[in-house]
Backbone as a chain_set.jsonl record, in Angstrom:
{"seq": "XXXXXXXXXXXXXXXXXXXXXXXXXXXXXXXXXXXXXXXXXXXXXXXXXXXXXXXXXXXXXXXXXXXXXXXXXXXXXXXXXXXXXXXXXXXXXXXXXXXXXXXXXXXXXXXXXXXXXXXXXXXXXXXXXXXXXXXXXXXXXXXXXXXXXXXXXXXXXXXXXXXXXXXXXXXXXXXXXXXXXXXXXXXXXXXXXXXXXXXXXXXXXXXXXXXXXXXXXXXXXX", "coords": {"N": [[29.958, 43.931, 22.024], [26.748, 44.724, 20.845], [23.451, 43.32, 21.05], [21.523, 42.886, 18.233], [18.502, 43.944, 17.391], [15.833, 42.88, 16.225], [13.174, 43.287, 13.915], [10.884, 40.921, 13.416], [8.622, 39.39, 11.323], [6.215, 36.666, 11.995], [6.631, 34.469, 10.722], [8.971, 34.606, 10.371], [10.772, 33.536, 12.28], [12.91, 31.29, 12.29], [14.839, 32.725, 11.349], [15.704, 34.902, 13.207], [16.455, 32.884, 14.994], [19.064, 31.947, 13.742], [20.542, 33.904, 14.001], [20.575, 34.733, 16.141], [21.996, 33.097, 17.418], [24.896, 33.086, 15.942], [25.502, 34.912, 17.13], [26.063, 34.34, 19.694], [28.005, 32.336, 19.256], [30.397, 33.801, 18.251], [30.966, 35.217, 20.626], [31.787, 33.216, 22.457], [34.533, 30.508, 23.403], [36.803, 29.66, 21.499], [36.657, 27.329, 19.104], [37.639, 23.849, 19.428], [39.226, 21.756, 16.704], [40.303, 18.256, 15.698], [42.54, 16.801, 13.58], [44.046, 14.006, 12.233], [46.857, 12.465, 10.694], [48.942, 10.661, 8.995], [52.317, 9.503, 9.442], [55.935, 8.778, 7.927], [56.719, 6.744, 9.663], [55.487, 4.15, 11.489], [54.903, 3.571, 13.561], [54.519, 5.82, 14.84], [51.962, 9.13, 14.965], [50.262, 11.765, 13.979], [48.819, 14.528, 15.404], [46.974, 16.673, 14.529], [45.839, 20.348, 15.177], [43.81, 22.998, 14.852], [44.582, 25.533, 15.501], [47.588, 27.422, 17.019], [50.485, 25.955, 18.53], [52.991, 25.175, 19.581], [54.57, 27.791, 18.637], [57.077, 28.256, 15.81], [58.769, 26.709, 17.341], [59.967, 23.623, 19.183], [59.111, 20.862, 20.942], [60.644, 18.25, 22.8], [60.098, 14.777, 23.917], [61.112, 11.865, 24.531], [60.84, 10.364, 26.172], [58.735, 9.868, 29.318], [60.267, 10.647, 31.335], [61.226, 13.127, 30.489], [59.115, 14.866, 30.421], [58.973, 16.798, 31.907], [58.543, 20.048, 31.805], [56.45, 20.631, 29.974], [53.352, 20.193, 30.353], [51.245, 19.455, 28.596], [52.084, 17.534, 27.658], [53.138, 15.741, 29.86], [50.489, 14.874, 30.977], [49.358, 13.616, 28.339], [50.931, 11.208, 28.645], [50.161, 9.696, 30.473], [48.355, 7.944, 29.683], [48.707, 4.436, 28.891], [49.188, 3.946, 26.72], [51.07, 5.489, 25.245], [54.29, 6.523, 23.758], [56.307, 7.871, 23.266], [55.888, 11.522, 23.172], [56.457, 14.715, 20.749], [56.051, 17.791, 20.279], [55.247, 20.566, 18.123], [54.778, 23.735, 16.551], [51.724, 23.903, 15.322], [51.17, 20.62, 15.517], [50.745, 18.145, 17.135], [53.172, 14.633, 17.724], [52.686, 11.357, 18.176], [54.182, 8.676, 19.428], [53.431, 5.036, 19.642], [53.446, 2.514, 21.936], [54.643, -0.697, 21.628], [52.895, -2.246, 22.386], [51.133, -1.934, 21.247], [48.59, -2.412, 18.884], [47.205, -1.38, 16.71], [46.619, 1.914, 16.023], [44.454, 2.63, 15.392], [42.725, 2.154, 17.194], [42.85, 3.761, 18.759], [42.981, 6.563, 18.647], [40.332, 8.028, 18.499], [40.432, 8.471, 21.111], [42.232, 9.918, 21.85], [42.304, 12.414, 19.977], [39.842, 13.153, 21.024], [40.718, 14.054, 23.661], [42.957, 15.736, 23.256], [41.154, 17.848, 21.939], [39.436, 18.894, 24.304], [41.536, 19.344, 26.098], [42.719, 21.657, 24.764], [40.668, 23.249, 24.2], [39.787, 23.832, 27.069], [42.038, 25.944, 27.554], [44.212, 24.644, 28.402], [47.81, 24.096, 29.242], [50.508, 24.427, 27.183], [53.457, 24.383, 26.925], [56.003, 24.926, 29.362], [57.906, 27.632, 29.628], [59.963, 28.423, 31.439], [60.315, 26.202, 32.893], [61.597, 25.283, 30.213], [64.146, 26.32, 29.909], [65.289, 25.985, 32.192], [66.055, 23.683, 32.065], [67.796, 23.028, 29.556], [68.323, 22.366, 26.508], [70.703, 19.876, 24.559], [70.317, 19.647, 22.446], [69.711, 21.654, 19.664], [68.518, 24.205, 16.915], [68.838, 26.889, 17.371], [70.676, 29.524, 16.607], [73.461, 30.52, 18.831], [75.587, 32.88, 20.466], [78.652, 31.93, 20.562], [78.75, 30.268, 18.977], [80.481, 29.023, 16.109], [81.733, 30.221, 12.562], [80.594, 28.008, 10.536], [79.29, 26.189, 12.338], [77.379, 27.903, 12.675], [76.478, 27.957, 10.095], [75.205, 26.063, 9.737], [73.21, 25.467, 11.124], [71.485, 27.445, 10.454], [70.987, 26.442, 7.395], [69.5, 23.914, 8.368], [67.544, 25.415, 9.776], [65.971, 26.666, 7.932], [65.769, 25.17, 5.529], [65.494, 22.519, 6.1], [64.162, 21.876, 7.859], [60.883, 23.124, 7.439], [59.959, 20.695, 6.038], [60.068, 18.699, 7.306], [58.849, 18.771, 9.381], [56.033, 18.872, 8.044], [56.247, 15.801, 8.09], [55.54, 15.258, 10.824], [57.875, 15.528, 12.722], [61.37, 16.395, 13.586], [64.407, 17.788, 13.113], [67.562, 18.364, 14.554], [70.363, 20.445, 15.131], [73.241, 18.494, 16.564], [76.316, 18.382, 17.463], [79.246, 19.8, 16.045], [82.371, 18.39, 14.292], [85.451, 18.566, 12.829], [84.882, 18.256, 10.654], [82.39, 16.949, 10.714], [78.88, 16.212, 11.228], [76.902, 15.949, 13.855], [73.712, 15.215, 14.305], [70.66, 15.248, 15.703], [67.578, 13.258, 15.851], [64.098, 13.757, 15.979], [60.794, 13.162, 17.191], [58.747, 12.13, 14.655], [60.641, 11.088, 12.992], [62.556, 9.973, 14.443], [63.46, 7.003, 14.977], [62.446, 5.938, 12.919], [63.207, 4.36, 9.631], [62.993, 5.093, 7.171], [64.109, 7.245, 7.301], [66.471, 7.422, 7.647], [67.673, 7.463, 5.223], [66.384, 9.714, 4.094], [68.822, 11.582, 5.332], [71.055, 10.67, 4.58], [70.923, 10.913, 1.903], [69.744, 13.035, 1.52], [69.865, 15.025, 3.074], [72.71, 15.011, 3.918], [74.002, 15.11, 1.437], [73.339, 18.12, 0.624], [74.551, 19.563, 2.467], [76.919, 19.585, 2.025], [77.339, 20.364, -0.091], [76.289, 23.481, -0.237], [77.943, 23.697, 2.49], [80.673, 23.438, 2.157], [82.651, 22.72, 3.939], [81.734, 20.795, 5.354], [81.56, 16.966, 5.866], [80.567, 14.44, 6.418], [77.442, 13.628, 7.627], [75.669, 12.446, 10.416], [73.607, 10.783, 12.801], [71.351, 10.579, 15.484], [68.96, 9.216, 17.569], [67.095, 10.304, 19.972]], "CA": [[29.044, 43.975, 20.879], [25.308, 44.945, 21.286], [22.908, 42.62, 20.656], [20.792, 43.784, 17.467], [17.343, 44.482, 17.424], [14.982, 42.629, 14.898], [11.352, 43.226, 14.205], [10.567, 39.817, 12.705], [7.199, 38.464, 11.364], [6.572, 35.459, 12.685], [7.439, 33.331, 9.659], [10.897, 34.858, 10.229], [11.31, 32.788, 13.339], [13.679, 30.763, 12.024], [15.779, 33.786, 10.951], [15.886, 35.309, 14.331], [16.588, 31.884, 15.998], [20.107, 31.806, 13.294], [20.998, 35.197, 13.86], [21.477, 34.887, 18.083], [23.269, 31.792, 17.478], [25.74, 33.338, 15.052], [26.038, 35.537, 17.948], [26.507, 33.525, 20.849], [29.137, 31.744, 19.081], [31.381, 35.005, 18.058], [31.614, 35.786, 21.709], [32.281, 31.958, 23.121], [35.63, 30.276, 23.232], [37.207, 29.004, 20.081], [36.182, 25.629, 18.236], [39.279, 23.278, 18.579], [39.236, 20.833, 16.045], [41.637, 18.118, 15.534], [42.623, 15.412, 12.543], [45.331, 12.696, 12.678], [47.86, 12.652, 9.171], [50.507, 9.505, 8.789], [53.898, 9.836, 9.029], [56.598, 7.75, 7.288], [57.371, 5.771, 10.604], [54.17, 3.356, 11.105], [55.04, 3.584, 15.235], [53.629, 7.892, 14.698], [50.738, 9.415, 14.24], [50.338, 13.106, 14.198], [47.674, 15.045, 15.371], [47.313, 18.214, 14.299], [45.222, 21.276, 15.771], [43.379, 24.025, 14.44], [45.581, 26.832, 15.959], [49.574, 27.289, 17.339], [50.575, 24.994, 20.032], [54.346, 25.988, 20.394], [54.641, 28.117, 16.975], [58.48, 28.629, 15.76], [59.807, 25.714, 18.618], [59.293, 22.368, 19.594], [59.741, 20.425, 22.269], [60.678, 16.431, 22.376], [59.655, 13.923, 25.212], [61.6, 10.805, 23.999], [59.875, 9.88, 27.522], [57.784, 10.017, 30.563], [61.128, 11.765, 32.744], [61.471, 14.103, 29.821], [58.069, 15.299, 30.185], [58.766, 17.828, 32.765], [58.599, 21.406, 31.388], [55.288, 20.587, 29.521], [51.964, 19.986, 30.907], [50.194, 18.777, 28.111], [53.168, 15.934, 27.501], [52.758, 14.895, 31.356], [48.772, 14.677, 30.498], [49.373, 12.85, 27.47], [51.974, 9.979, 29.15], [49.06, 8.871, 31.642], [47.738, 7.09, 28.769], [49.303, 3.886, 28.83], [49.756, 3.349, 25.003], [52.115, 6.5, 24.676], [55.374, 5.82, 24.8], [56.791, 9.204, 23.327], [55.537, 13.225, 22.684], [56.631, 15.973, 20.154], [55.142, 18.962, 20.187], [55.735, 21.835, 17.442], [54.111, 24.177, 15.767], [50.204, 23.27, 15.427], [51.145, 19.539, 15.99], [51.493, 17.115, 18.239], [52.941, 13.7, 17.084], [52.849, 10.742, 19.223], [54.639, 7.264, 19.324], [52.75, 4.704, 20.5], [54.123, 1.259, 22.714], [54.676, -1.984, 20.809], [52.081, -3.439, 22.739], [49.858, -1.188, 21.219], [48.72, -2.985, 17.619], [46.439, -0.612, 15.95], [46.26, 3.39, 15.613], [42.651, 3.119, 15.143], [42.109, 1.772, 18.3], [43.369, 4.914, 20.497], [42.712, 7.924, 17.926], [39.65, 8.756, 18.767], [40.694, 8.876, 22.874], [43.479, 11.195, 22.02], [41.608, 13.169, 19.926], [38.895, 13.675, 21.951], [41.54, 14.321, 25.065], [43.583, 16.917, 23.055], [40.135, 18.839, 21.843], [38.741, 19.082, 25.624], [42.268, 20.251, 26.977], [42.863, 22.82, 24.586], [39.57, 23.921, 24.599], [40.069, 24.384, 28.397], [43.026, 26.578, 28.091], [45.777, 23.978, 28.918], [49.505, 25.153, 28.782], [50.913, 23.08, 26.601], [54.748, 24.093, 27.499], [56.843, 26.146, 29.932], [58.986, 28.04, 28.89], [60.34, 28.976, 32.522], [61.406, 24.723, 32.819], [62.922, 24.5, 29.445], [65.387, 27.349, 29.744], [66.225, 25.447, 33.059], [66.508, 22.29, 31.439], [68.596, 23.349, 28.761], [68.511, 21.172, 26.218], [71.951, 19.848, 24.842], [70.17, 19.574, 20.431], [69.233, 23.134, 19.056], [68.862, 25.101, 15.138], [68.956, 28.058, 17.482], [72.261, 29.994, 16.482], [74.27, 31.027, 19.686], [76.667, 33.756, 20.458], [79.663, 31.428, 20.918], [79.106, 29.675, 17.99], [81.8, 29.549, 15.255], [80.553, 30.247, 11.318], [80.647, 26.874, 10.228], [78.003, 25.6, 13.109], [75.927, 29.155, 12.095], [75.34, 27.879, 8.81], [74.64, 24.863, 9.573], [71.835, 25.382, 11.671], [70.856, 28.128, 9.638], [70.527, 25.421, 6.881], [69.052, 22.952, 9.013], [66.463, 25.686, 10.366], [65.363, 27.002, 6.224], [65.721, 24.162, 4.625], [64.74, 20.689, 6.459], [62.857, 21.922, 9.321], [60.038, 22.757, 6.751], [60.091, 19.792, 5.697], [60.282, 16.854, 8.435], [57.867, 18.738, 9.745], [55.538, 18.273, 7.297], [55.936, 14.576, 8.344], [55.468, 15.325, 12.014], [59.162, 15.121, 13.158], [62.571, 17.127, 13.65], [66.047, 17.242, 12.959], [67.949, 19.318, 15.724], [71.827, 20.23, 15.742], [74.146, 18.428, 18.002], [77.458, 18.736, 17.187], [80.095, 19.468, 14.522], [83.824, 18.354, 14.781], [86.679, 17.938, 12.015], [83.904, 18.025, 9.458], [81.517, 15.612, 11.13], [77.93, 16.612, 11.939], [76.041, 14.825, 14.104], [72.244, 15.503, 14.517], [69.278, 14.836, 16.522], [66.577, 13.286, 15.382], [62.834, 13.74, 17.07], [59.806, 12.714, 16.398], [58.531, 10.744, 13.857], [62.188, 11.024, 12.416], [63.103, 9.004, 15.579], [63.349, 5.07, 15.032], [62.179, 5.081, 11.378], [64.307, 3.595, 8.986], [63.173, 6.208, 5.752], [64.867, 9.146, 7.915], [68.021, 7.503, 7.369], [67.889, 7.125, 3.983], [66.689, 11.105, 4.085], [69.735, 12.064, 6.371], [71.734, 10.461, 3.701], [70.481, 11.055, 0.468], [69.164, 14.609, 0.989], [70.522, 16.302, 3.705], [74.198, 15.247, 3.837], [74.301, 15.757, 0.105], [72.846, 19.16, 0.208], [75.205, 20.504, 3.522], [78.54, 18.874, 1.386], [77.159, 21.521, -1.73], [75.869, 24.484, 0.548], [78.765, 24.298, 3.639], [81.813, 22.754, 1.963], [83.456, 22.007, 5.143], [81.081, 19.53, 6.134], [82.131, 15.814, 4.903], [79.565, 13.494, 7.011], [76.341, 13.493, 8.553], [75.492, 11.217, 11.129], [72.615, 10.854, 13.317], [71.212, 9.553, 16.82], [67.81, 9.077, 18.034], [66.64, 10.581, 21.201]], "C": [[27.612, 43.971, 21.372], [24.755, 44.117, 20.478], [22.398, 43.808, 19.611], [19.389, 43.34, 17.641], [16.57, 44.536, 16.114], [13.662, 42.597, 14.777], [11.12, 42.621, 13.089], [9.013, 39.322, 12.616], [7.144, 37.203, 11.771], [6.922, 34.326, 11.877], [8.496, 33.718, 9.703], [11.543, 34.254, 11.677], [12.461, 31.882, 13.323], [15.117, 31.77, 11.555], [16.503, 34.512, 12.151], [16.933, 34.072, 15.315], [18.157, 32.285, 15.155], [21.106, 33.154, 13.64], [21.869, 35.197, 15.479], [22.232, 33.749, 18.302], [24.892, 32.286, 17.352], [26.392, 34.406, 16.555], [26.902, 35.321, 19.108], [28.049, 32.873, 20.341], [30.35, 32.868, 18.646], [31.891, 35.21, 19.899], [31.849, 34.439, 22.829], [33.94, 31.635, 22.868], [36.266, 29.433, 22.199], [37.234, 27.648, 20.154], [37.391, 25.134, 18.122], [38.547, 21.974, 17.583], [40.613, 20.213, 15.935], [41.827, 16.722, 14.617], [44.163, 15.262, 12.992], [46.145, 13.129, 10.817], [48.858, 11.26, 9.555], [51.662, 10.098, 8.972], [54.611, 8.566, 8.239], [57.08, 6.471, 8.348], [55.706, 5.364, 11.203], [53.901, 3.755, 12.998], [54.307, 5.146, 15.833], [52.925, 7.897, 14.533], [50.828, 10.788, 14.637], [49.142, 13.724, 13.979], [47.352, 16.449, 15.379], [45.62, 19.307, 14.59], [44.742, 22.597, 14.456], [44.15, 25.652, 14.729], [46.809, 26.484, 16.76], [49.261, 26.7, 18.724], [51.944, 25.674, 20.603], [54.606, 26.555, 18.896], [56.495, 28.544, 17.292], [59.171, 27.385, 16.803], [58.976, 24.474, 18.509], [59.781, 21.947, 20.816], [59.096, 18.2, 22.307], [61.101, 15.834, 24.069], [60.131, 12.607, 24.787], [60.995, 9.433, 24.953], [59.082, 10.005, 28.328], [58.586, 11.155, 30.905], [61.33, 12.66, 32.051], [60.686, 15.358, 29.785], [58.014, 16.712, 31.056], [57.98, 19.285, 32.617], [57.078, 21.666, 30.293], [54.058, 19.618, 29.892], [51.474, 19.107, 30.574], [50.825, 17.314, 27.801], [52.825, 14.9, 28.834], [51.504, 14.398, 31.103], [48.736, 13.654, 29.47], [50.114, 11.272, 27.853], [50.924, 9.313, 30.441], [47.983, 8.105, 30.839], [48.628, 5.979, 28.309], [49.848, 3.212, 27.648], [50.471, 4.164, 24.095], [53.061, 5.801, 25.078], [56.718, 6.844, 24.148], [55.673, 10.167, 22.977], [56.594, 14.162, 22.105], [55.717, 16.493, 19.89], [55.721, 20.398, 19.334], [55.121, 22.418, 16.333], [52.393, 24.011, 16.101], [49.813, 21.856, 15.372], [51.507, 18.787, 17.192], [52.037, 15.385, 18.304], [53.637, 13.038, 18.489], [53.861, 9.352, 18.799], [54.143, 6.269, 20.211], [53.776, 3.283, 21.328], [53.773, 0.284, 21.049], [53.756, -2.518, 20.734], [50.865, -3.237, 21.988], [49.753, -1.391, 19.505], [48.008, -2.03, 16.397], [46.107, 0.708, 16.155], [45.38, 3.802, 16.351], [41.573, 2.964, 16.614], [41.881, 3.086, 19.461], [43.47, 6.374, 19.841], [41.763, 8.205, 18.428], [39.375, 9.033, 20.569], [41.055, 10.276, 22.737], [43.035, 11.903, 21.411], [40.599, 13.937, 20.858], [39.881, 14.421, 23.408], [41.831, 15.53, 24.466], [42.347, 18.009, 22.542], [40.08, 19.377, 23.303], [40.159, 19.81, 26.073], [42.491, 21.258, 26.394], [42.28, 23.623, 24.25], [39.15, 25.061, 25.526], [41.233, 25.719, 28.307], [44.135, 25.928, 28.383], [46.982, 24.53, 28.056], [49.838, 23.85, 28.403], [52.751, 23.297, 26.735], [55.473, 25.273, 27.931], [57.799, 26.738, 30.344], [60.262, 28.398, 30.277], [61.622, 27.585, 32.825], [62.238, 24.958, 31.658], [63.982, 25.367, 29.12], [66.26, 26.963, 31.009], [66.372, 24.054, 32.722], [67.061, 22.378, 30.32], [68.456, 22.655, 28.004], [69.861, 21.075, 25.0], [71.628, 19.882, 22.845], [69.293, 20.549, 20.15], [69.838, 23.78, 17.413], [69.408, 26.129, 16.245], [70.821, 28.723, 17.645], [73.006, 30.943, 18.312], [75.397, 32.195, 19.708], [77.953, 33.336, 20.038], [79.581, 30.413, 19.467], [80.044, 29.716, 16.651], [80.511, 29.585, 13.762], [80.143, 29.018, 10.286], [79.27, 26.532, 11.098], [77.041, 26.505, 12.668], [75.473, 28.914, 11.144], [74.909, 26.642, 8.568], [73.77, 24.838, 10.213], [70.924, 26.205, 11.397], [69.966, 27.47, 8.32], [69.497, 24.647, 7.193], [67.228, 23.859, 8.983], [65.527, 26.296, 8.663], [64.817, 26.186, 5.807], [65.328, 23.052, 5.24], [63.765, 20.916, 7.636], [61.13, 21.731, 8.343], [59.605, 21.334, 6.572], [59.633, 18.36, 6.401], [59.351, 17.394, 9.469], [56.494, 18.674, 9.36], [55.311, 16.431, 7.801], [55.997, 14.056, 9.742], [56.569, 14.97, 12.675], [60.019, 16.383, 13.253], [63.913, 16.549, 13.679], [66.929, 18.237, 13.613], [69.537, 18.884, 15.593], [72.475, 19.694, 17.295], [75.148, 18.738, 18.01], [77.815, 18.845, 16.208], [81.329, 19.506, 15.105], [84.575, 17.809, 13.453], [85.383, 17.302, 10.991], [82.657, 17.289, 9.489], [80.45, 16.238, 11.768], [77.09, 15.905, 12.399], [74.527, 15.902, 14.736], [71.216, 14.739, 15.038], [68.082, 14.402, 15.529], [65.253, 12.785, 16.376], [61.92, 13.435, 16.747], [59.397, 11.78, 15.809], [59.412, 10.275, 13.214], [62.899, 9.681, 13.49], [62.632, 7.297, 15.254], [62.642, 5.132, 13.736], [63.496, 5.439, 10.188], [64.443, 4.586, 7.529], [64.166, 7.326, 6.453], [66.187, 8.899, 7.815], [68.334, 7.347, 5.977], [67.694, 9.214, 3.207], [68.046, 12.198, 4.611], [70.644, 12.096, 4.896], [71.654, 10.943, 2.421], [70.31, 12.134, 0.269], [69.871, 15.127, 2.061], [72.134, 16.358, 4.132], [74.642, 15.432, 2.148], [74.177, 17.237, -0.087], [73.598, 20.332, 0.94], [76.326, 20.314, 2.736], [78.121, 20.522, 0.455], [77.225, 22.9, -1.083], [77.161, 24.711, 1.39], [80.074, 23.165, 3.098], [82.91, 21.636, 3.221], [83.402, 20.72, 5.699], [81.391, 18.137, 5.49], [81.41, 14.876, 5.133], [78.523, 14.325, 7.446], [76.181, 12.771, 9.141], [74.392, 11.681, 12.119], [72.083, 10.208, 14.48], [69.664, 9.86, 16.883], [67.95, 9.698, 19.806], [66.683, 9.359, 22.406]], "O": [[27.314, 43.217, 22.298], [25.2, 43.951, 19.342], [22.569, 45.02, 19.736], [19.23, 42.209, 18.1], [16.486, 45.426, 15.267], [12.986, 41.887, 15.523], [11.076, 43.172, 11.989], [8.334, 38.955, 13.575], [8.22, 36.62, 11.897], [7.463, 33.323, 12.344], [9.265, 33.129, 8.943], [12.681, 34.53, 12.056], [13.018, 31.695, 14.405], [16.266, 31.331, 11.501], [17.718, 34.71, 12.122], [17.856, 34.342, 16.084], [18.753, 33.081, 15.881], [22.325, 33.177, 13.466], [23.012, 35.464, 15.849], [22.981, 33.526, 19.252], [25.813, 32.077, 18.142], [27.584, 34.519, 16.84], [27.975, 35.825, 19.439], [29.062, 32.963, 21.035], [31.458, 32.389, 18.89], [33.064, 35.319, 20.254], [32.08, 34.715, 24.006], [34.593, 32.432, 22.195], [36.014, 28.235, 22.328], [37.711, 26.941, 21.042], [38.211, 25.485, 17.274], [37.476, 21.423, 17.836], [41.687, 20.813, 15.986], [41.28, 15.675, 14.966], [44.998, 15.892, 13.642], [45.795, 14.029, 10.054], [49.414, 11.202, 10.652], [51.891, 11.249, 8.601], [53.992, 7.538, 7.966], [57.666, 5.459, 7.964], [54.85, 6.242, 11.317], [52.839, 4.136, 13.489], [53.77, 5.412, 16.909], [52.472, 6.937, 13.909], [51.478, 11.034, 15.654], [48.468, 13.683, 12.95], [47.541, 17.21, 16.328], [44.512, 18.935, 14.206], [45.353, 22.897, 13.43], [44.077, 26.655, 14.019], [47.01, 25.327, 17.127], [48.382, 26.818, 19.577], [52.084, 26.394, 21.592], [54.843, 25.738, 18.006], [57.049, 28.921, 18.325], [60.402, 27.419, 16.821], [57.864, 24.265, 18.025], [60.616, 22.475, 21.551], [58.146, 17.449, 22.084], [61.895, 16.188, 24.941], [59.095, 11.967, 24.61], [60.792, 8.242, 24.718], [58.197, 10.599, 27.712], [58.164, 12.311, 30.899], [61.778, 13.565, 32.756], [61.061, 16.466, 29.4], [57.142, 17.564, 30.888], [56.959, 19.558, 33.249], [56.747, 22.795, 29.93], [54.002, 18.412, 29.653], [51.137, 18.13, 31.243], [50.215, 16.248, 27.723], [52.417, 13.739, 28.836], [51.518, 13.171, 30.995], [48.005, 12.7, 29.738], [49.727, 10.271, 27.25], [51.285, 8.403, 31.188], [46.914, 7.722, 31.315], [49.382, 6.277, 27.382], [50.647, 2.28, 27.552], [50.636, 4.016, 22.884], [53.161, 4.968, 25.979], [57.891, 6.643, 24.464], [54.611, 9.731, 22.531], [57.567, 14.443, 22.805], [54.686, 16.044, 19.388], [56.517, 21.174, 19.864], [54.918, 21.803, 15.286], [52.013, 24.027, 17.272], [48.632, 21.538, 15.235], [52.438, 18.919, 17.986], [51.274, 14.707, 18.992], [54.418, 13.462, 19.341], [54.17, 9.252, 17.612], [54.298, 6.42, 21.423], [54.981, 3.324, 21.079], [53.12, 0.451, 20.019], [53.362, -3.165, 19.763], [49.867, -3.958, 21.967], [50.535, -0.782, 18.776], [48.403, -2.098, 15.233], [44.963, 0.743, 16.607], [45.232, 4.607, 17.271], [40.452, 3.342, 16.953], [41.17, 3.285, 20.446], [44.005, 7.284, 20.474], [42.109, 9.016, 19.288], [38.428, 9.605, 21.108], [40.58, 11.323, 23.176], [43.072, 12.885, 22.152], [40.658, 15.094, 21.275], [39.406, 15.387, 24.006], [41.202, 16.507, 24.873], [42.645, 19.177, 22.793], [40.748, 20.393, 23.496], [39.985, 20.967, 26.455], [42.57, 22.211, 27.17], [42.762, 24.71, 23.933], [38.661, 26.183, 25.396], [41.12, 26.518, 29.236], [45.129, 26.605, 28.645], [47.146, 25.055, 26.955], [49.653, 22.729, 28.876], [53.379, 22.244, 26.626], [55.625, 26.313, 27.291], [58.494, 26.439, 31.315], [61.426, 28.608, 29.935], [62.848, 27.602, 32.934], [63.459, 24.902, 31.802], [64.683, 25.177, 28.126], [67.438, 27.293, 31.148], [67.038, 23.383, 33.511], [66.7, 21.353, 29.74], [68.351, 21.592, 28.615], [70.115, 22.153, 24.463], [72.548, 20.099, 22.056], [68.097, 20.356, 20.369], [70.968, 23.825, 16.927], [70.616, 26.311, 16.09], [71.741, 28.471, 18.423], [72.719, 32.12, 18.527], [76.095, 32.255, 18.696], [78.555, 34.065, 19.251], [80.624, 29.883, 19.085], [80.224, 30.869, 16.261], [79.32, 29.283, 13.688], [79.4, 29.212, 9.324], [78.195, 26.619, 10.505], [75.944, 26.097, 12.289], [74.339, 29.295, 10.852], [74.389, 26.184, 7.55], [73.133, 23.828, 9.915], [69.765, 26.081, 11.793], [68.78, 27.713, 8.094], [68.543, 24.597, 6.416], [66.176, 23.416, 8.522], [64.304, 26.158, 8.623], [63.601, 26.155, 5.616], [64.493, 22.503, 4.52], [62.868, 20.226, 8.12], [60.39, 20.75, 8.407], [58.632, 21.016, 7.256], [59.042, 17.351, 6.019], [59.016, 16.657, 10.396], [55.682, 18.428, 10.252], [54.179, 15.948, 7.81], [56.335, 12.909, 10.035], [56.395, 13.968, 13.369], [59.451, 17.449, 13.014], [64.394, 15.473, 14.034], [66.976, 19.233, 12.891], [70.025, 17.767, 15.769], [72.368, 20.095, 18.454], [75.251, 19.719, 18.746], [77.237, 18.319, 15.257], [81.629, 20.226, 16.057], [84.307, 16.678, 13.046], [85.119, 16.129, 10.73], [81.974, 17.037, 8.497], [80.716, 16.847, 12.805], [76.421, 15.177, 11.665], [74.487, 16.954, 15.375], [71.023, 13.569, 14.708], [67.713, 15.097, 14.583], [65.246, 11.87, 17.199], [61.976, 13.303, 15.524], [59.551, 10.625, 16.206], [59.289, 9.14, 12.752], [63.587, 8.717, 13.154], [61.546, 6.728, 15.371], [62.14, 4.038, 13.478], [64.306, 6.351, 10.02], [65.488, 4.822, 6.922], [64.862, 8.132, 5.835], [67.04, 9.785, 7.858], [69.498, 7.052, 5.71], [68.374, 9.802, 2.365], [68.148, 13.379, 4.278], [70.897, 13.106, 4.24], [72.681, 11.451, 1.97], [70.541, 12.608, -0.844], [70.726, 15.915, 1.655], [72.719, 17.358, 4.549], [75.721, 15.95, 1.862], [74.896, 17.708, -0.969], [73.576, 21.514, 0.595], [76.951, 21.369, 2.841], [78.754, 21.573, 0.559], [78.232, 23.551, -1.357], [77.674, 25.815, 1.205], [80.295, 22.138, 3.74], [83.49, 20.551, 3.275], [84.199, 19.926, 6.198], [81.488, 18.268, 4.27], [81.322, 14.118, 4.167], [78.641, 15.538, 7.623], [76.571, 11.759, 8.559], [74.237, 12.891, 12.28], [72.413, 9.023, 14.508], [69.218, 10.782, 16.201], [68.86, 9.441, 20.594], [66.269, 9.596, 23.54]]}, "num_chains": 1, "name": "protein.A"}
C-alpha cells in the first residue's frame, strides 16, 4: 500500500498526524486482546482471545506430563498456580491449584502472558505430537467404527460440544459397550459437580431419545 499524499494547511496537523497512524497500524501485527468469563466450576477460569487458537479441536492437559504436543500449555504450567490447560477454539481455560485462593490474584499475569505470546507468534499446538500421542477420548468418527458409536459422537459433536463450550469445557467419547457410554470429561467439565447433574439430566436423556440403543451415560474425569 502506498503511502498517500496530503497537502494539509497547517491547522490540519492533527488530521495528517491520524491519518499515518491509521496507517501504520493496518500494516503492523494484529491487536491480541484477551478477557476472562466464569465457568460453572469455581476451580476455572477461561480466557478467551480475540482470534482461533485451535479452531474445530481441542486439546486437554489434565497435567504438566500431558503438556507435551503443545507449546503454549508447557509455557503456561511454569506458572506455579496452574494445575491444568484446555485449549479449544478461541479459548483457553485454566484450573488453578488449591493453594491458589483467589482468581483475581493471577488474572492479570495470565492475561498479560497469553497477549505477549500470541502477539509473538507462539504455536499454541502440534499437530505432528498429537497424532503421535494418540489420544485414547475423541467426537472424531473413525473408519472402524460401528453405527451406533457414529451417532453418538455425531451427537456429542452437534449437540453438546456447542454448548460446554460455551462454559469453557468438553465432553469427548470414550467408549460404548452393551448400551453403556462412557465419556470424557475436560475442562471446566472436569471436577465440577454441575457437569454431573448435566451428564445426567441433559445428555443421557437426550442420547436414550435420539440413539435408542444407548441406556446409560457415565463419565470420568481426566
Amino acid at each position: 500500500m502506498q503511502p498517500r499524499i496530503l497537502v494539509i494547511k497547517p491547522q490540519g496537523f492533527a488530521i495528517f498526524a491520524i491519518a499515518k497512524y491509521s496507517f501504520m497500524i493496518k500494516t503492523g501485527n494484529t491487536i491480541i486482546s484477551i478477557y476472562t468469563e466464569m465457568t460453572p466450576n469455581p476451580e476455572t477460569m477461561k480466557f478467551v482471545a480475540n482470534k482461533l487458537l485451535y479452531p474445530g479441536k481441542s486439546f486437554d492437559s489434565p497435567d504438566e506430563s500431558f503438556a507435551g504436543p503443545s507449546p503454549l500449555a508447557k509455557e503456561l504450567f511454569s506458572f506455579p498456580f496452574i494445575k491444568s490447560v484446555f485449549i479449544a477454539s478461541n479459548f483457553v481455560t485454566l484450573t488453578k491449584t488449591l493453594e491458589t485462593e483467589d482468581w483475581q490474584d493471577v488474572i492479570p499475569t495470565i492475561k498479560h502472558f497469553l497477549k505477549d505470546y500470541l502477539e509473538a507468534g507462539g504455536p499454541v499446538v502440534n499437530e505432528d505430537e498429537i497424532v503421535i500421542t494418540k489420544q485414547d477420548a475423541t467426537n472424531t468418527v473413525a473408519a472402524d467404527d460401528d453405527d451406533v458409536v457414529k451417532r453418538i459422537k455425531e451427537l456429542l459433536e452437534n449437540y453438546v460440544k456447542p454448548a460446554v463450550e460455551m462454559d469453557g469445557g468438553a465432553i469427548q467419547f470414550k467408549s460404548y459397550d452393551a448400551g453403556v457410554v462412557n465419556l470424557m470429561l475436560q475442562g471446566s467439565c472436569s471436577g465440577c459437580p454441575s457437569s454431573m447433574i448435566t451428564l445426567k439430566a441433559g445428555i443421557e436423556g437426550m442420547m436414550k431419545r435420539m440413539i435408542p440403543e444407548v441406556k446409560e451415560v457415565v463419565a470420568e474425569a481426566e
